[in-house]
C-alpha positions in Angstrom: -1.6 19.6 -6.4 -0.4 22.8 -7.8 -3.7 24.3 -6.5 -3.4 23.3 -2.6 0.4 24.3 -2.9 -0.5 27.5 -3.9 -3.0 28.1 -1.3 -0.6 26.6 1.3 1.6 29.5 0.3 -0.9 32.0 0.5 -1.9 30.9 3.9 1.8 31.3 4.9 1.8 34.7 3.8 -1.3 35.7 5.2 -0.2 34.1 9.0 3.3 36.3 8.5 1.0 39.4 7.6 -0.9 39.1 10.7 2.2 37.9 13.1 4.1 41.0 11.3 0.7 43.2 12.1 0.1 42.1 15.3 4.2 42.8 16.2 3.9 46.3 14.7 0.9 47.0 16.8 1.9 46.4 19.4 5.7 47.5 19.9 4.6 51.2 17.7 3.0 52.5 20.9 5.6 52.4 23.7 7.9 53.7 20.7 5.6 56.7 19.8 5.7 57.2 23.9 9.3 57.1 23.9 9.9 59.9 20.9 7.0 61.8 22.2 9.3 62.0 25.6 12.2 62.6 23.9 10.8 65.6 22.2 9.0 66.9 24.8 12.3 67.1 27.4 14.1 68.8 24.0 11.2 71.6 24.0 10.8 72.4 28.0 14.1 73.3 28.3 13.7 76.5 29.9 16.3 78.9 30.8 15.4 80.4 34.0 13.0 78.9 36.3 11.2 81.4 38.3 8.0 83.4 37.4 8.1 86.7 36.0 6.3 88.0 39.5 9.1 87.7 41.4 11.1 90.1 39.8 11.8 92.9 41.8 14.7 94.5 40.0 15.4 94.6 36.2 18.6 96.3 34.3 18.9 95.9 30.3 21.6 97.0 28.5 20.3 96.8 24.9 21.6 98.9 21.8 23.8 101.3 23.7 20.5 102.0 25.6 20.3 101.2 29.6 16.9 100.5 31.2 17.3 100.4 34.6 13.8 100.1 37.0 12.2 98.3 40.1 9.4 97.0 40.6 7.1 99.0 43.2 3.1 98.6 44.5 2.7 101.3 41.9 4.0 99.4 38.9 7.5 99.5 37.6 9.6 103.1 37.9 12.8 104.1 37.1 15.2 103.4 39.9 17.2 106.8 39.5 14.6 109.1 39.3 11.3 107.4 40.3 9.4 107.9 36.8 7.2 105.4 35.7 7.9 103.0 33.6 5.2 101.2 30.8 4.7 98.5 33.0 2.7 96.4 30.8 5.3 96.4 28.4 8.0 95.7 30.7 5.5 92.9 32.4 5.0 91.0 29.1 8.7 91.1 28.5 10.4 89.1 31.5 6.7 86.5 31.0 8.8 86.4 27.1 11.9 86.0 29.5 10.4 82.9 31.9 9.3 81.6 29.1 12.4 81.3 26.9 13.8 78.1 26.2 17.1 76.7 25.7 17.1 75.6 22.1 20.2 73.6 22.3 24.3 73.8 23.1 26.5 75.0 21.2 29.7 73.5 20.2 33.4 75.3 21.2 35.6 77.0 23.4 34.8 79.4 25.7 37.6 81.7 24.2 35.7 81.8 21.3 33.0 84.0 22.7 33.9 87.3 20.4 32.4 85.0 17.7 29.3 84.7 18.8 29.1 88.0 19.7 29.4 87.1 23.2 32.4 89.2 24.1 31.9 92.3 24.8 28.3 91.6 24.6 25.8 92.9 22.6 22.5 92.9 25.0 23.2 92.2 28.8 20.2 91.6 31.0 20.4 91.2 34.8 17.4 90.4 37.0 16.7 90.5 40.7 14.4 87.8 41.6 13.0 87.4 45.1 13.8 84.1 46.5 16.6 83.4 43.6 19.0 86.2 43.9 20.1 88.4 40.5 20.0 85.9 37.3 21.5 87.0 34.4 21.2 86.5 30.5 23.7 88.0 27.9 23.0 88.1 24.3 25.4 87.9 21.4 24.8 87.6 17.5 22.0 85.4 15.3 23.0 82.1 14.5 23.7 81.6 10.4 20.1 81.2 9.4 18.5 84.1 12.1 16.4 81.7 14.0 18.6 82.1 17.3 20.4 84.2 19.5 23.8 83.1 20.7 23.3 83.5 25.0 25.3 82.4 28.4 23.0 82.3 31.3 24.5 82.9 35.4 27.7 83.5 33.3 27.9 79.6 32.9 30.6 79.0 30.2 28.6 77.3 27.9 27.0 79.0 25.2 23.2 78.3 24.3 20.9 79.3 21.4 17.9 81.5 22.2 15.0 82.2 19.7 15.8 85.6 18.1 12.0 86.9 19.2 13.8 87.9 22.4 15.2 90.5 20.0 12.1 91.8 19.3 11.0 91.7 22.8 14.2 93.7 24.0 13.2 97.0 20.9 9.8 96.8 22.4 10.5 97.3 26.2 13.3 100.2 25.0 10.9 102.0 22.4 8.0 102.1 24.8 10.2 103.3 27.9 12.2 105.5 26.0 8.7 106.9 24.3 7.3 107.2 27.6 10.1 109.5 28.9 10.1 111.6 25.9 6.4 112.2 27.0 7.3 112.8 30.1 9.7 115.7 29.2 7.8 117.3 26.7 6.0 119.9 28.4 1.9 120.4 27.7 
């Protein structure tokens, strides 16, 4: 008696084993889809939403440095005095700008802008962009850990976070074009 008891029981658990199993297996898919969405509409966030051709017009205020250039069948010059600029470099930067994603909102009042080094702005970026009009990007301080930039796109009040490579991106566009006029100027 004690024997079939025992093997009652053991058939029990083995039936709630596969009825638990056979649950699991099939509800963990259409949750894994769900998360998997979820995530995915958190990463392509993008900021702007145009493609870095249509540019026509660029002006960067970065560092106390102003860039200011157009784009022409020649490549991208100066729009005060017509000198080139290194249009690769400047190319590869607004692709860094279409592709830069809103990493998430940040928390606050839009008189708290000085904080975030939003007010007066560190980096102020303003494109022309055929079809869209001039879009516009200003920069303020890293977050606490460096990761981000604090940013307000279309002066929208609501401040964003930005990954800090744009940083990087913006000292790489102003060395190479102000290294390209310092070429320029230096006689040979």
């Amino acid at each position: 008696m004690i024997g079939s008891r025992e093997s009652r029981r053991v058939m029990v658990l083995g039936a709630l084993a596969v009825l638990l199993g056979s649950y699991t297996y099939v509800t963990t898919p259409a949750q894994t889809r769900i998360v998997s969405q979820t995530q995915q509409e958190k990463q392509d966030r993008p900021v702007f939403e145009f493609s870095a051709d249509k540019i026509t017009h660029l002006e960067v205020l970065f560092d106390d440095q102003r860039l200011i250039g157009k784009r022409t069948t020649a490549g991208w010059q100066r729009e005060q005095t017509g000198e080139p600029l290194p249009s690769a470099v400047v190319d590869d930067f607004l692709v860094s700008l279409t592709k830069l994603v809103n990493l998430g909102n940040v928390e606050g009042q839009a008189g708290e802008l000085a904080e975030y080094g939003l007010k007066p702005p560190k980096t102020q970026i303003s494109l022309h962009v055929e079809g869209a009009g001039t879009q516009t990007l200003v920069l303020g301080k890293h977050n606490p850990v460096s990761t981000s930039l604090y940013a307000l796109v279309n002066q929208s009040p609501q401040v964003i976070l930005v990954g800090s490579v744009l940083s990087w991106d913006l000292r790489k566009l102003m060395d190479a074009a102000k290294s390209l006029e310092s070429a320029q100027q230096t006689p040979s």
